[in-house]
N, C-alpha and C positions, 0 to 999 in steps of 0.2 A: 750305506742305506739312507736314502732319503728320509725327510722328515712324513712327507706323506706316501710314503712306502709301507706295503703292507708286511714284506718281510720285515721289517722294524719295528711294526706292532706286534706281531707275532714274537718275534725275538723278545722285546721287552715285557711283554706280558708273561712269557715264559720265565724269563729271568726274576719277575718281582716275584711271582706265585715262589719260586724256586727258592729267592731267598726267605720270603714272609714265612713258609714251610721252615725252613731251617734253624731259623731265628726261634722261633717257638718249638721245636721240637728239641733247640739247644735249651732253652730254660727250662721247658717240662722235663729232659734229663737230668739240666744242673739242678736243678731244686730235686727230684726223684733222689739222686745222690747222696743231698747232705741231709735229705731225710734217713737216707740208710744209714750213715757214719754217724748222726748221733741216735740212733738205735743201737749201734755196732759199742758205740761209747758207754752211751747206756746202762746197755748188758755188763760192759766192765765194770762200773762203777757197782750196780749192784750184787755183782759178785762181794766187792770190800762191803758192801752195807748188811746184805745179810750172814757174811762174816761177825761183823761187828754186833748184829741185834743177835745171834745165837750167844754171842759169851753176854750182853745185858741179859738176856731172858735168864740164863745158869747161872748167875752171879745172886750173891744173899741180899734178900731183899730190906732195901734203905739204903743200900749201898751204891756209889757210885763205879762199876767197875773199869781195871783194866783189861779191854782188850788184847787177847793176845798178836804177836806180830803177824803180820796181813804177808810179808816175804815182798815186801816193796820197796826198795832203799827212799824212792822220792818220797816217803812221807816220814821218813828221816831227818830230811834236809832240808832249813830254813827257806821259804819263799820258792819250793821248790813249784808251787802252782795244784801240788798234790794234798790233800787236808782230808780228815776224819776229825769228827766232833759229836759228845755225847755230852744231850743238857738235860738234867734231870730237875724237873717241873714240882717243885716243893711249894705248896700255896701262891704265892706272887713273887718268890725265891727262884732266884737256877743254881743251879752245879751245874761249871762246865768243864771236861776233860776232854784235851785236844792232842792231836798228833805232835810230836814235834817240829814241823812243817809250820803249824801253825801261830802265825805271833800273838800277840799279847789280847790285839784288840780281838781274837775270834770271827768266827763267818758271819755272816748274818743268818736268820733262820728265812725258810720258806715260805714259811705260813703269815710273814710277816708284806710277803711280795703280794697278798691277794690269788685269789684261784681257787677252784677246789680239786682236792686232792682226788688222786685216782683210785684204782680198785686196789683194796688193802692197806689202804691210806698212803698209799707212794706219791711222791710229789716230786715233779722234775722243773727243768727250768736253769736260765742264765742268770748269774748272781755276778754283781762286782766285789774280785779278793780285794788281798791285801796290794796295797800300791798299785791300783786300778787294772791290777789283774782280771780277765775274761773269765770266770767260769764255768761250768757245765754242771751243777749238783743234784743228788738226788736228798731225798731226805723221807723216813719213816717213823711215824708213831709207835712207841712198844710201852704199852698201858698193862703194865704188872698188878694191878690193884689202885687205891686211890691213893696210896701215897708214893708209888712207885710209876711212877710216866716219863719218860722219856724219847728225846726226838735224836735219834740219828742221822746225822747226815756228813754223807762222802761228797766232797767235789774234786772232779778235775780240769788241768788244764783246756780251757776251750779252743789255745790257738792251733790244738791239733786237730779239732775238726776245722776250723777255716784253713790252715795249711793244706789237709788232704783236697778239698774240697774245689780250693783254689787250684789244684796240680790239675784235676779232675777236672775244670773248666779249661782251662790253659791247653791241654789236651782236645778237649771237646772244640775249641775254637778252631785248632789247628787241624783237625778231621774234617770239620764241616765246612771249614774254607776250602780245603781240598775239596771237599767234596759239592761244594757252590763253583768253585773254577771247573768242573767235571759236569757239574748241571751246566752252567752257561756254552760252555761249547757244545755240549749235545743239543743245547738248543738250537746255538750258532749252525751247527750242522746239519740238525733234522730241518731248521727252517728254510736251510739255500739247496738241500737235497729234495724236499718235499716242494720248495716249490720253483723247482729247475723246471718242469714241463711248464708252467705260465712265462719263463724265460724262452723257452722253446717256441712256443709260439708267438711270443715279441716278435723274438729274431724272422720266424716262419712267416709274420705280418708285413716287416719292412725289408724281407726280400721280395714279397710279392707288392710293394709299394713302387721298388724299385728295379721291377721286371727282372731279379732274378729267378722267381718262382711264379708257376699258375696257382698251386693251390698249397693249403697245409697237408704236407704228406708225415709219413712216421706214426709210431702205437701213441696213443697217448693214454694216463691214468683212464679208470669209469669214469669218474670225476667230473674230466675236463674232455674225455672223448665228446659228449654229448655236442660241447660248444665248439670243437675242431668241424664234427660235422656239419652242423647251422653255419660259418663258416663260411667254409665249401660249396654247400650248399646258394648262399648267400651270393656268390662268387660265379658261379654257375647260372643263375639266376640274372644276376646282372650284364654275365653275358649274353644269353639269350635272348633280354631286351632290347640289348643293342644290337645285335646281330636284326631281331625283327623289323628295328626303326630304320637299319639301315637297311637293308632288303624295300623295305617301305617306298624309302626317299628314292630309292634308284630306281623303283616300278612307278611311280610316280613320274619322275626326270625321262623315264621312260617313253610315259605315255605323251606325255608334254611335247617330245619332239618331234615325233608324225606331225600331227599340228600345227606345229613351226615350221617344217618344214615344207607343210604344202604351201603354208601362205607365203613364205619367201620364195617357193617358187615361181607363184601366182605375179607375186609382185613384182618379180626378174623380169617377166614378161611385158612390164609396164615402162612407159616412162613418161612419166607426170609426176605431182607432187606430193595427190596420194601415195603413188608407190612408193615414192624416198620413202616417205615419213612411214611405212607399212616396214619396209626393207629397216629403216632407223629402230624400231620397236622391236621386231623381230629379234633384232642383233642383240638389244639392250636385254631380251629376254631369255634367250639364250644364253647372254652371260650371267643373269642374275641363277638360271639354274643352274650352269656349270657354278658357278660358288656357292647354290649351297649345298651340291653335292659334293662339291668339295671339304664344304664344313661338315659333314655330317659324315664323310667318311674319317675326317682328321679326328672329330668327336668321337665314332666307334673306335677309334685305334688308342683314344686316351683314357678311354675309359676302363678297356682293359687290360690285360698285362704287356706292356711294350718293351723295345729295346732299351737297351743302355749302353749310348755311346761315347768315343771319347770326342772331346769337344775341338781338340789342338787339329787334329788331322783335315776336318772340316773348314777349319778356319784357312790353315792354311792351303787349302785347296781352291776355296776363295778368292783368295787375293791372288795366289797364280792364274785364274783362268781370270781375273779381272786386270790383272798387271799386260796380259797380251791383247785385251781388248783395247785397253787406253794407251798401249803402248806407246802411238803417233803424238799421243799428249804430252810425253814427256812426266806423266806424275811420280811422282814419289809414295811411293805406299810404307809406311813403316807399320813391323808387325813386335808388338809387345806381349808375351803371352806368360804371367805372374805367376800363375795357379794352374796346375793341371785338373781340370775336371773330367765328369762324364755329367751325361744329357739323357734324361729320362723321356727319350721319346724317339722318332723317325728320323735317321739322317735328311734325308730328304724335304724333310720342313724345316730342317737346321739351314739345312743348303740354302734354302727360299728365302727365308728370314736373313739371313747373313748375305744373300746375293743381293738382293733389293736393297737390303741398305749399303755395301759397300757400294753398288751401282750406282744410286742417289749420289751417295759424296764422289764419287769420281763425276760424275756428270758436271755439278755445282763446284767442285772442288780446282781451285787454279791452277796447284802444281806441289799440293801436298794432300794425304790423307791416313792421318791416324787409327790403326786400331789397336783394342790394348784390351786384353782378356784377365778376369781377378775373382776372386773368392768375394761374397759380398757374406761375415760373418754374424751370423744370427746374433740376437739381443739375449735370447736366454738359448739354455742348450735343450731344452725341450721343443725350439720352432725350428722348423726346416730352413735349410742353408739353400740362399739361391747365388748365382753367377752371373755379371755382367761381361757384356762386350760393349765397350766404349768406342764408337768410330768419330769423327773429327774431320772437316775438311775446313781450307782457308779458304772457301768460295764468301759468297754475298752472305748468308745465312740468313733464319728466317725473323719475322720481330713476335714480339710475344703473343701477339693477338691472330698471327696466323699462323701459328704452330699446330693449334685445334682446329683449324679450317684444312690443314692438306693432308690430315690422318679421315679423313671424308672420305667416304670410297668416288676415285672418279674426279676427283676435286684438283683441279692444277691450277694453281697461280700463275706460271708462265707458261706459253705453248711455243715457246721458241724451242724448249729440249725434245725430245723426241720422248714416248712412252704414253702412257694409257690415263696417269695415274689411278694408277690402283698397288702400285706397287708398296707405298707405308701403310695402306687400310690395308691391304693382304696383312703384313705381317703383325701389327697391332688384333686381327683375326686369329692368327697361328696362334701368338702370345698370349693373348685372352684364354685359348683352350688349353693352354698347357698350364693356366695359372699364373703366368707372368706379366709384363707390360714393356709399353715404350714408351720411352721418354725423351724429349724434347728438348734443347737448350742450348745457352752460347759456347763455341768449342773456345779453349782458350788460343788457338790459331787464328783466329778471327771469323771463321764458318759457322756450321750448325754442328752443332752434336747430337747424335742419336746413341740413346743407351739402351738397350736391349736387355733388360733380367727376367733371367728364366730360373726355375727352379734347378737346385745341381741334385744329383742321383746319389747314392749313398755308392760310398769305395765296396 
């Protein structure tokens, strides 16, 4: 996909929504999570705490009690990360009694972190233990009287909420990347499925460019039927016009030769100087409407949908009906043919064009004449590819400055050869309507060279 393709906007714009969704929908899970786990931690923790404040409350008051055992080995065992602590608040005095978990120096208290405490005086919250241990304590006020206050508090270890929490991510990442490779292809998919019918009519475009098709046929989406129809429409329309111009020209060319034809009769009848010069005009006008009747029929047939031929068989048909013409000459025709093409247009204008100029160089031509056929390949791949025929002869050839005088219609610099000329303005005519041109210049044989590029027809 191109850069300015719009399946590629499409695709990426589905793909970033896709991921930005995912992305955020992974942290408002992962955070939802480890909100639940220390909730979940919580609840345990206060299970041991109001364990603990039921035997302070029972216990004789001024006394600091022992708790009975909670059934938990880890607060047994030195530095286990598991601690219970009861400080009992005697004027600006404590009494502390701790787990045996707990070492020498004690937890820290909560109320000491800032905050206020929640409903029932509970206070939660991350503390750093012993040996930069993490965490998790709760702690509660049990106010026996005014000399009887005490703060309890259970902590546990916190690296088991970031373990769980982290599995729970680690999880969460490997789901929704799976499930971002499962969004990108459905993109990748729906975008070259959904917009297959605008491939459809590419394709339906430059067959009808290159006269395999008259119109776009096939169902297309609501969508884009509208625009198949306009179209067609479009298509239809343009033939019509042409169809009228030319109906036109030849009711025109029509009427014009009654006309013509009486005064050239009139003037057959004569013989003076008027008449030539009646007879001379006459002639000149009759050719000028046989050409552009000519023109304006080659114009209706390029305007709309024509053949597509191949170029090799024409060419070489060419040179054999010109090989037996000049035969008594002796020339040498060599045929070079590089690239098989096809020709988006009328054999028989191919025929024209190629017969006039190999004619030219076998006339001028001494006793050699080149043609060599080739792919001329586009600069980018988005411009249409055209095709030369290169012809060559070792004759006199022309100089620079009268190369644009014998493309003149009419125009001969020598009348020793035999012809009209009109023969390179004919085909610089053909070439102009088909969109191509002719070109001029020294062969490397020593003659002239005519290049001939025409647009090539899509395979």
């Amino acid at each position: 996909m191109r850069t300015s393709s719009l399946a590629r906007r499409l695709f990426l714009t589905a793909t970033a929504v896709s991921v930005v969704v995912l992305i955020v929908s992974g942290l408002v899970l992962s955070s939802l999570y480890r909100a639940s786990v220390e909730r979940a931690f919580d609840r345990r923790l206060n299970v041991y705490l109001k364990t603990i404040v039921a035997d302070v409350a029972s216990a004789n008051p001024g006394t600091l009690p022992e708790p009975a055992p909670l059934g938990e080995p880890l607060f047994e065992m030195p530095l286990s990360g598991w601690y219970w602590q009861i400080t009992r608040l005697v004027g600006d005095k404590q009494e502390v009694r701790n787990s045996h978990s707990v070492p020498a120096t004690g937890l820290p208290m909560l109320e000491n972190l800032g905050g206020a405490p929640g409903p029932g005086g509970l206070r939660e919250g991350y503390v750093a233990g012993p040996e930069g241990q993490r965490l998790r304590a709760v702690a509660r006020m049990v106010d026996l009287g005014e000399d009887d206050r005490y703060v309890v508090t259970v902590a546990g270890d916190a690296n088991e909420i970031d373990d769980e929490s982290e599995d729970f991510f680690d999880a969460l990442v490997l789901t929704f990347g799976a499930l971002g490779a499962a969004f990108v292809a459905t993109a990748w998919f729906q975008v070259r499925f959904g917009l297959r019918p605008l491939r459809r009519i590419s394709d339906a475009l430059s067959a009808i460019r290159s006269g395999r098709r008259e119109r776009l046929e096939g169902a297309f989406p609501e969508e884009i039927a509208p625009l198949a129809r306009e179209v067609n429409a479009l298509l239809d329309s343009n033939r019509e016009i042409v169809d009228r111009a030319r109906t036109h020209v030849g009711n025109l060319a029509h009427v014009l030769k009654t006309p013509l034809s009486v005064l050239l009769n009139e003037a057959s009848n004569r013989e003076d100087a008027i008449a030539d010069k009646v007879r001379e005009q006459v002639g000149v006008m009759r050719e000028q409407v046989q050409h552009h009747l000519e023109r304006a029929r080659l114009a209706a047939r390029n305007a709309v949908v024509g053949t597509v031929i191949d170029v090799t068989p024409v060419v070489i048909g060419v040179i054999r009906t010109m090989s037996k013409i000049y035969r008594e000459r002796g020339l040498t025709i060599d045929t070079r043919i590089i690239d098989e093409v096809k020709f988006h247009g009328e054999q028989q204008d191919l025929e024209e064009m190629l017969g006039n100029l190999v004619d030219n160089a076998c006339k001028w031509g001494n006793s050699r004449v080149d043609v060599e056929v080739f792919t001329e390949r586009p600069a980018k791949t988005a411009d249409r590819a055209f095709f030369r025929v290169v012809i060559d002869d070792d004759g006199p050839g022309l100089p620079a400055d009268a190369r644009e005088e014998v493309l003149t219609r009419g125009r001969r610099l020598d009348e020793s050869k035999p012809g009209s000329g009109l023969g390179l303005s004919i085909v610089v005519d053909l070439a102009i309507l088909y969109r191509g041109r002719l070109e001029l210049g020294t062969a490397p044989i020593g003659g002239l060279r005519a290049e001939l590029v025409l647009p090539a027809a899509e395979a």
